[in-house]
N, C-alpha and C positions, 0 to 999 in steps of 0.2 A: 363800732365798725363804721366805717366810712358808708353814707345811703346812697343808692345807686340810683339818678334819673336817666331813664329812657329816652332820647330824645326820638320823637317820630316823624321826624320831616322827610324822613327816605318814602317810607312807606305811603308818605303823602302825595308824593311825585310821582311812585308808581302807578298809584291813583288817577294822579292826574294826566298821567297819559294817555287814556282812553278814557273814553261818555262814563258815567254812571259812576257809583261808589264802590269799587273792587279792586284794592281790598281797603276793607274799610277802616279807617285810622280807630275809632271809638275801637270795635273791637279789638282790634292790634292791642290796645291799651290796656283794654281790662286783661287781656292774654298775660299781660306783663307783670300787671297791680297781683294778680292768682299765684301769679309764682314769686310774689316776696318783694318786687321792685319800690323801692322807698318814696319814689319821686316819678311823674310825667313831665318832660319835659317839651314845648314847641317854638319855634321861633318864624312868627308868620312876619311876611313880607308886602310891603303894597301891591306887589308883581303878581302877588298870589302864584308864585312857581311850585310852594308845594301848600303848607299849611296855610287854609283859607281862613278868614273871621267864625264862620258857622262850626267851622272846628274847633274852635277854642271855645266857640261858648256850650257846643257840646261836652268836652271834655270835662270842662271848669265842671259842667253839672256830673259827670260820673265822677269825679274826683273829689269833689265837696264832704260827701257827706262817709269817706272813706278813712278811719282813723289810722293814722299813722302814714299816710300818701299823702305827698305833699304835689302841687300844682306849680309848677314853676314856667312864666312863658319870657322869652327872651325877644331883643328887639330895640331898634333904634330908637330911641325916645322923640329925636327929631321929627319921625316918620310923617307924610301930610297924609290927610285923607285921601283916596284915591277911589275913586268908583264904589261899591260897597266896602272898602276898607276903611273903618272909620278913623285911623292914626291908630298910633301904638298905646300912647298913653290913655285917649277915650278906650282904645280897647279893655284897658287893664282895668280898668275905672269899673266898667259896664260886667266883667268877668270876677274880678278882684281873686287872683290868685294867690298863694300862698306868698311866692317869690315873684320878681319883676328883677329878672338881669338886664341891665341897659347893657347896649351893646353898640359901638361907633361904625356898624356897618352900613353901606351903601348898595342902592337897587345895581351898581355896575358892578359888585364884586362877587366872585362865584359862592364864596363863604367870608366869613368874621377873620382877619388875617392880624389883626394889632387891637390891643388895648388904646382906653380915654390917654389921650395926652390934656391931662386935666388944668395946666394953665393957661389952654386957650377954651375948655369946654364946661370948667368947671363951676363958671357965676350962673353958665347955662342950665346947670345940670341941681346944681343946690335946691332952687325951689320946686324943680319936680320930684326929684329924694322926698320932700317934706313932704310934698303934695300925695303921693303915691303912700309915704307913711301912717297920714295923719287917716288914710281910710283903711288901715290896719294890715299893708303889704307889707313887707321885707324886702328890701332893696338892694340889690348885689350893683355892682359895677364890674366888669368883663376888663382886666389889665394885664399888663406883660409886668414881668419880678422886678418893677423898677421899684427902687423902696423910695424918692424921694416922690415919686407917683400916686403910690400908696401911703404916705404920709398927708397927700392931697386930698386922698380918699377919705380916710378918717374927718380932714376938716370939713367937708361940703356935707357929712353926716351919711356918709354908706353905713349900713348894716353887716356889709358882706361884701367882698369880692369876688370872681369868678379868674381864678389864673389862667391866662391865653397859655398852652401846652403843646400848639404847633413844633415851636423850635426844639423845646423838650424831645420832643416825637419824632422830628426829624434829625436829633441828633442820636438816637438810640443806635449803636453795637460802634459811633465812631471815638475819637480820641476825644475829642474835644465834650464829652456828654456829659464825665461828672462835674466839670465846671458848670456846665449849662442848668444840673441838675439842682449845683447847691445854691443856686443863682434864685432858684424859686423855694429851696430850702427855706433861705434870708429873708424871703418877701412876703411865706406863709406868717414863719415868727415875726417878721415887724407887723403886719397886720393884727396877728392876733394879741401882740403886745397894747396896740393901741384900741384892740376893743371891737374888733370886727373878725365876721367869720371866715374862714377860708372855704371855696370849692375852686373848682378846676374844670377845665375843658380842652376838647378841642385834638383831636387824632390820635384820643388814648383806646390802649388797643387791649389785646389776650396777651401780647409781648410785654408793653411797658406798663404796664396799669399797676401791677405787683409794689413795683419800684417807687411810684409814684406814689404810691397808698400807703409809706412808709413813715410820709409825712405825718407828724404825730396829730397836727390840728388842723388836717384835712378834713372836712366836713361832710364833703360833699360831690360827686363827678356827674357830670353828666356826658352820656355819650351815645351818637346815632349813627354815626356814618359806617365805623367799623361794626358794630352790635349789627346795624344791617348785614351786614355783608357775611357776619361770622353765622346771621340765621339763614341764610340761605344755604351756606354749608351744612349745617347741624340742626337748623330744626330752632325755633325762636326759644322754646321751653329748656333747650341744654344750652344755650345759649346764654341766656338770663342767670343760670345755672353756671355756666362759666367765667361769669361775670362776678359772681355775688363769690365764688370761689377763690378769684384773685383777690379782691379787695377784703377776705380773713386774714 
């Protein structure tokens, strides 16, 4: 079965709207890990808009020592230090989570909107792959189903990919969706052809998640935005529960 990571950056924001720690991301997390969630996933920012440095190193430590939960934190590789933000990559170093999804987002964009265009990022991005491997991470790279992209990917040494699933998502009940769909169809198998994992992200829902899951060497989904919003209707426990239901 395809493992399901939580992303908790909603809850983080909630958070961080008002003084003090309520509601608190750690427990949101173990909420989730109790009811069978394969994966935590966070994707802190220098902005610190939701998920801060002290969350992730809190995290990293409820996550460690949990078998079968994997630690996945996501994030610009570029990132510079910023105030107590110490960069991304120091962060991952200092955390050493399971997974490190690089992700080519910027502090001006509201979310991750496109995949590496890896012939202008890719000499960039090769010795941090290494670097990030050689202290025993797993590396994904965050891409749109371009396969000659993902042929890029394999060379600079990714582990894994993470498929951008926006346009996916945006194209669900119209005409044009199962071309869109078999578009990422082609780009899990080229990837898995050459040796790396597949996961997915990115405004998979209780509608489309089924469809997407159908993917034979899909690995992996992470998802926070709609899981938010589906807990608030139902409660975070049937929620998890509905999630873990699609993806049979």
């Amino acid at each position: 079965m395809t493992a399901l990571s939580i992303n908790l950056n909603k809850i983080a924001l909630i958070r961080n709207s008002r003084e003090g720690n309520y509601p608190n991301v750690v427990d949101h997390a173990r909420l989730c890990i109790d009811q069978g969630v394969e994966g935590i996933t966070v994707h802190p920012r220098p902005d610190q808009r939701h998920i801060r440095p002290s969350d992730v190193r809190q995290l990293a430590e409820l996550v460690r020592p949990i078998a079968g939960v994997e630690f996945n934190i996501e994030g610009n590789p570029f990132a510079p230090a910023l105030n107590d933000y110490p960069g991304f990559v120091e962060l991952c170093e200092e955390t050493k989570p399971d997974q490190c999804t690089l992700v080519p987002d910027g502090d001006d964009q509201l979310t991750s909107d496109h995949g590496f265009d890896l012939n202008h990022s890719g000499d960039q991005l090769a010795p941090i792959i290494k670097r990030l491997q050689d202290q025993g991470m797993r590396v994904s790279l965050f891409m749109d189903p371009d396969l000659a992209q993902i042929e890029l990917a394999a060379k600079i040494g990714a582990d894994r990919i993470e498929l951008y699933t926006g346009p996916y998502a945006a194209a669900w009940g119209t005409d044009n969706f199962e071309t869109i769909f078999q578009t990422h169809v082609a780009a899990a198998a080229l990837a898995t052809s050459l040796g790396m994992g597949v996961n997915a992200g990115h405004d998979l829902n209780l509608d489309n998640l089924a469809k997407f899951a159908s993917i034979p060497s899909l690995l992996e989904v992470s998802i926070g935005h709609a899981f938010t919003v589906d807990s608030l209707a139902m409660g975070m426990t049937q929620a998890v529960q509905a999630y873990q239901q699609r993806l049979r």
